[in-house]
N, CA, C and O atoms as a CHARMM CRD file, in Angstrom:
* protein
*
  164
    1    1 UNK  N     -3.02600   8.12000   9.47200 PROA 1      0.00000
    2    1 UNK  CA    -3.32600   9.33800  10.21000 PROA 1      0.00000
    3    1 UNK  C     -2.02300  10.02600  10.59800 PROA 1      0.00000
    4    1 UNK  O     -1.29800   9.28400  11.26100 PROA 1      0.00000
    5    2 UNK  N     -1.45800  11.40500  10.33600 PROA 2      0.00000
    6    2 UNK  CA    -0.54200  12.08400  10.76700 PROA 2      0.00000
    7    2 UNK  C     -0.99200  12.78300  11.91400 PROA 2      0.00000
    8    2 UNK  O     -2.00300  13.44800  12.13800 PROA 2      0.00000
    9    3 UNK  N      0.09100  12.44900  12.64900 PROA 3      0.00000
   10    3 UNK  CA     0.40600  13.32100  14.28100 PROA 3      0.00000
   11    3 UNK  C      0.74500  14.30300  14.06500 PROA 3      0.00000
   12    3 UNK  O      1.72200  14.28100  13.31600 PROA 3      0.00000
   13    4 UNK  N      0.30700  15.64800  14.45800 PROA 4      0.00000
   14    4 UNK  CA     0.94900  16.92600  14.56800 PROA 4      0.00000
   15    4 UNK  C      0.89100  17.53000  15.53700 PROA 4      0.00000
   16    4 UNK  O      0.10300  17.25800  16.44300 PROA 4      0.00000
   17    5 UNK  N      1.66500  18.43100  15.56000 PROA 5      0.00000
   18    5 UNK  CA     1.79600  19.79800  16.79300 PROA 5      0.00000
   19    5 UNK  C      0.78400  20.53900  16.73200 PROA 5      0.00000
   20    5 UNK  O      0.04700  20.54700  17.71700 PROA 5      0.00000
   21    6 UNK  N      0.42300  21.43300  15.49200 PROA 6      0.00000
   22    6 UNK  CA    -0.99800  22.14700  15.29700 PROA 6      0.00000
   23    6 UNK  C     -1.44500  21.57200  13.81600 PROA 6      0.00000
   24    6 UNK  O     -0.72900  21.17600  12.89600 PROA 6      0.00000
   25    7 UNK  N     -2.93600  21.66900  13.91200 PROA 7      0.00000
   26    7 UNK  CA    -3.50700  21.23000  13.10100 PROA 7      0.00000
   27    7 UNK  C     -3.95500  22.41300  12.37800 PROA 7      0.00000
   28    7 UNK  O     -4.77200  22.18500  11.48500 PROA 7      0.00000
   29    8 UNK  N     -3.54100  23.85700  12.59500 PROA 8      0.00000
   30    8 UNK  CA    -3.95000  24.63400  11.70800 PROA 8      0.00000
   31    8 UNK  C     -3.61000  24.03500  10.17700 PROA 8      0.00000
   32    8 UNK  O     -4.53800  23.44900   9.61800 PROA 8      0.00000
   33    9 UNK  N     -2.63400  24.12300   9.63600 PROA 9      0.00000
   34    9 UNK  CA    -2.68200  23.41000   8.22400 PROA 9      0.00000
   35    9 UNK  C     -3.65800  22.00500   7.82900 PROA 9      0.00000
   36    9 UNK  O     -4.73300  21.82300   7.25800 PROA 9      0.00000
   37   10 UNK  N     -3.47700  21.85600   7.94300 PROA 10     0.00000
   38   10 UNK  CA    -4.41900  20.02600   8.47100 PROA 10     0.00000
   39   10 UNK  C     -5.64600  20.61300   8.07900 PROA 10     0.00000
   40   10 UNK  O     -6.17800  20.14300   7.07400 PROA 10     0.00000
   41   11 UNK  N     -6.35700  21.80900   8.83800 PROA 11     0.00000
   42   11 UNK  CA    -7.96700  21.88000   8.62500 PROA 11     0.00000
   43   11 UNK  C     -7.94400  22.34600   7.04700 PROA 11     0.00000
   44   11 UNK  O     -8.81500  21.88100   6.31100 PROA 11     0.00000
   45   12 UNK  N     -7.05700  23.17100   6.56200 PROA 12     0.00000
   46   12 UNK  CA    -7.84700  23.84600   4.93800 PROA 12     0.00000
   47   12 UNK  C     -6.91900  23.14100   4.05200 PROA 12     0.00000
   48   12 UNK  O     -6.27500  23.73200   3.18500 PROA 12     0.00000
   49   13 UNK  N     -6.83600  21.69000   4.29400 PROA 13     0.00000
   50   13 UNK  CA    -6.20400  21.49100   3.10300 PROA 13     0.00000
   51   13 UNK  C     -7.51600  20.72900   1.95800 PROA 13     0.00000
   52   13 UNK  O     -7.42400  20.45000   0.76200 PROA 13     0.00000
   53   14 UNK  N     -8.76700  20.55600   2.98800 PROA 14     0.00000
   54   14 UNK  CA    -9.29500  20.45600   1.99500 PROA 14     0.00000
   55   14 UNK  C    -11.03100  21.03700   2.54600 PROA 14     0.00000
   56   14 UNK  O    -11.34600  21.24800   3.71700 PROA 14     0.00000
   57   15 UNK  N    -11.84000  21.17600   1.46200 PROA 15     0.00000
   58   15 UNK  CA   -13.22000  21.79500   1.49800 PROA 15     0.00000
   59   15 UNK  C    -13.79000  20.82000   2.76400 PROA 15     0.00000
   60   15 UNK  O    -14.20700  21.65800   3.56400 PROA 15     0.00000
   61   16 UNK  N    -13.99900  19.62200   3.29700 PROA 16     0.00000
   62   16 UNK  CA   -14.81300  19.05600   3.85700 PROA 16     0.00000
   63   16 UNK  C    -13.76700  18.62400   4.89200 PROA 16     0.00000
   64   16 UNK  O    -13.95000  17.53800   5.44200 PROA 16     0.00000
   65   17 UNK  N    -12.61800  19.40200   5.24100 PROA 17     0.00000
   66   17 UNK  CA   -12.08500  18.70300   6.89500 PROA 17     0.00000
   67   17 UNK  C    -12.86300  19.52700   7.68100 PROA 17     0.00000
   68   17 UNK  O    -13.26300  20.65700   7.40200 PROA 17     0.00000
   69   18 UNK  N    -13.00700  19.03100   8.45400 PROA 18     0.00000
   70   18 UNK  CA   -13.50100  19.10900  10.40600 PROA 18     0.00000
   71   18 UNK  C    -12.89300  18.94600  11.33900 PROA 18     0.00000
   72   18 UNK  O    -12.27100  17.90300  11.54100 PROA 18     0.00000
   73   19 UNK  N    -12.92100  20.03900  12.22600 PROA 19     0.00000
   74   19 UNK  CA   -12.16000  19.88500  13.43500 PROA 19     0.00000
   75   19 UNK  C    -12.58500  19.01200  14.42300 PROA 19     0.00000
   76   19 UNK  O    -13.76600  19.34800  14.33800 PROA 19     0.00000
   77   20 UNK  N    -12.59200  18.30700  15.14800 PROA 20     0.00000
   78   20 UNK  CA   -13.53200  17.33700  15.99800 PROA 20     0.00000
   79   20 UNK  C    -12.63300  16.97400  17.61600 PROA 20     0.00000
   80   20 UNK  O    -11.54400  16.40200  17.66700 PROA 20     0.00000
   81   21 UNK  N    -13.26100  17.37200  18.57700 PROA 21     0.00000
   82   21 UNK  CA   -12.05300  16.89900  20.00200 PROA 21     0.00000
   83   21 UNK  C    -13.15100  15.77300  20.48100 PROA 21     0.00000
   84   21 UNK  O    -14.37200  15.74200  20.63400 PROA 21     0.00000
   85   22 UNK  N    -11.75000  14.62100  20.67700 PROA 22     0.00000
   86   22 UNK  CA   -12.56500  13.05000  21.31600 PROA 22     0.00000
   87   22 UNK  C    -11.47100  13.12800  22.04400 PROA 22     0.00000
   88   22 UNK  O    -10.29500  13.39900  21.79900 PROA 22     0.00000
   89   23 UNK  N    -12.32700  12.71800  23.38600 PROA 23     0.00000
   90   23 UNK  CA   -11.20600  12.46400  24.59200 PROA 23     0.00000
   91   23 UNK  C    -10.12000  13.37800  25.04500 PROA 23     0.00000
   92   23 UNK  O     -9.15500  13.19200  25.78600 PROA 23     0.00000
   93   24 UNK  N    -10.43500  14.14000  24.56400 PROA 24     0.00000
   94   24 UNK  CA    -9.33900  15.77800  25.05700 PROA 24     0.00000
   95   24 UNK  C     -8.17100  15.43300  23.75400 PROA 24     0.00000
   96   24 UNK  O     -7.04300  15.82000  24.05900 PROA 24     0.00000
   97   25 UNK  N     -8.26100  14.81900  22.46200 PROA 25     0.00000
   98   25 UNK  CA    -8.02200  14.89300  21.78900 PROA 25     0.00000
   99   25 UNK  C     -8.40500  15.88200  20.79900 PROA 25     0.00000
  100   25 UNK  O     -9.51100  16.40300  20.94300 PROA 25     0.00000
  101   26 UNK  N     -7.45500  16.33900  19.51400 PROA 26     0.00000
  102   26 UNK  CA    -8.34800  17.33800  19.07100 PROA 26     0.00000
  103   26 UNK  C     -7.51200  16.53800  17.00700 PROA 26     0.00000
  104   26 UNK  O     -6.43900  16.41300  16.41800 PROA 26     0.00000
  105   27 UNK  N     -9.06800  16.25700  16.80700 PROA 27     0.00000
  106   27 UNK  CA    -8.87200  15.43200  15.50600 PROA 27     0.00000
  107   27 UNK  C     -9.19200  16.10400  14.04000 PROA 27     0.00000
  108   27 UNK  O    -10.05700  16.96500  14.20400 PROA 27     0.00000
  109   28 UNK  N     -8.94000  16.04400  13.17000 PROA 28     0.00000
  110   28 UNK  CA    -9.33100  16.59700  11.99700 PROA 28     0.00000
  111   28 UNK  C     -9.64500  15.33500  11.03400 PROA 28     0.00000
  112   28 UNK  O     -8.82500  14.50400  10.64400 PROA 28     0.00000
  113   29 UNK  N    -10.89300  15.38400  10.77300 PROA 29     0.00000
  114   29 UNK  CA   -11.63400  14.49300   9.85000 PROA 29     0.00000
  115   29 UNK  C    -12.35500  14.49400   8.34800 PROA 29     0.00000
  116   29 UNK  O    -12.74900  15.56200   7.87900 PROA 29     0.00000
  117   30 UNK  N    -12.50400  13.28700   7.64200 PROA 30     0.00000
  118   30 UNK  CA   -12.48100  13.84300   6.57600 PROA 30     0.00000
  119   30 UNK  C    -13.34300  12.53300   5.95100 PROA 30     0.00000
  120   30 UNK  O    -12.80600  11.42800   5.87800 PROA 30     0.00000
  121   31 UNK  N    -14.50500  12.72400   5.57900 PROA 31     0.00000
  122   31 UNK  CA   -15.22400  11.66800   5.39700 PROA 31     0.00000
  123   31 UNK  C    -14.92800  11.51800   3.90300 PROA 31     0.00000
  124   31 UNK  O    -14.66100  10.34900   3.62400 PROA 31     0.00000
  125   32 UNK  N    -14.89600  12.36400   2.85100 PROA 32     0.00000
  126   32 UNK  CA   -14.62600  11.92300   1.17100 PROA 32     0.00000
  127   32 UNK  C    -13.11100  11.78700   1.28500 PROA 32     0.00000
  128   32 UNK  O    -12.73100  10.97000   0.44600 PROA 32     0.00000
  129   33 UNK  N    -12.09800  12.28000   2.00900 PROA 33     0.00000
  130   33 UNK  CA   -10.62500  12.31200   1.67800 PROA 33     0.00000
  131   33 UNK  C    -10.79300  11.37700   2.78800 PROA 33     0.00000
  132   33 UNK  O    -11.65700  11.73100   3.59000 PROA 33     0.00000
  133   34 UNK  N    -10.22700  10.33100   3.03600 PROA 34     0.00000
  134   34 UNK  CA    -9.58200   9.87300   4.40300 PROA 34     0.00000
  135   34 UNK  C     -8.43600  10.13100   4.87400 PROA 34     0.00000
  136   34 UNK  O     -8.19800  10.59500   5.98900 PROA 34     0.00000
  137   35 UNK  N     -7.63500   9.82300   3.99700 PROA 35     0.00000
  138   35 UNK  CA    -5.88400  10.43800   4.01200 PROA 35     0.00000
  139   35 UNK  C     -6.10800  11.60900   4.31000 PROA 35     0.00000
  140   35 UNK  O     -5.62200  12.06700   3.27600 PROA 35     0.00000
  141   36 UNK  N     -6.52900  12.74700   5.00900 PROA 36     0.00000
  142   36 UNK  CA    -6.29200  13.71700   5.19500 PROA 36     0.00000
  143   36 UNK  C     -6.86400  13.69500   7.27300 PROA 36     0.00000
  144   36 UNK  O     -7.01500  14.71600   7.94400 PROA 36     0.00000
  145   37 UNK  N     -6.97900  12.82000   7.58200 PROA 37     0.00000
  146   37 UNK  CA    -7.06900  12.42200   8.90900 PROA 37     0.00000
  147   37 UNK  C     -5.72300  13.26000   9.84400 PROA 37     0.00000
  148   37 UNK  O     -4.63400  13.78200   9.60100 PROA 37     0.00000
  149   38 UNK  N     -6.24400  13.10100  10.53900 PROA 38     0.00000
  150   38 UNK  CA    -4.49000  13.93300  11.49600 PROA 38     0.00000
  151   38 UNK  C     -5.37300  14.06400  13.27600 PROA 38     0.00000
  152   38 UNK  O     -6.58300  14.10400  13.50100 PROA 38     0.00000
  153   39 UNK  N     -4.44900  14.09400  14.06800 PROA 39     0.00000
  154   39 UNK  CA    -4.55900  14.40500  15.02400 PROA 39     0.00000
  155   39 UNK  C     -3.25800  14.93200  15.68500 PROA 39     0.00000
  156   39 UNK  O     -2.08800  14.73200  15.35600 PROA 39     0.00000
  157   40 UNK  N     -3.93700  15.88100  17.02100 PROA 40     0.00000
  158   40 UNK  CA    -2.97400  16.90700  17.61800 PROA 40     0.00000
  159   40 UNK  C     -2.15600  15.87100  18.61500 PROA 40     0.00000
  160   40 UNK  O     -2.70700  14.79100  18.83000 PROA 40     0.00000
  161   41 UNK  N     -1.04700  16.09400  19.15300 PROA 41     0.00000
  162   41 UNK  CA    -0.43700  16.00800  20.47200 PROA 41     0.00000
  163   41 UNK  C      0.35600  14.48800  20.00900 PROA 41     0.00000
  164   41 UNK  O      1.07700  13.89800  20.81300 PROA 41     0.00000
């Protein structure tokens, strides 16, 4: 999972990421890619 500052890039790198906030976290998910996981802060 990569840590980032903003996850704008992160969401369109592919057709099926999702933005998702857990715990005042804010995650980008990816159920067919996994490697494309990331979270903010």
């Amino acid at each position: 999972m990569k840590v980032k500052n903003s996850l704008r890039a992160a969401k369109t790198r592919d057709k099926n990421c999702k933005i998702v906030r857990r715990k005042g976290r804010v995650f980008v998910i990816n159920k067919t890619q996994p490697r494309f996981k990331a979270r903010q802060g």
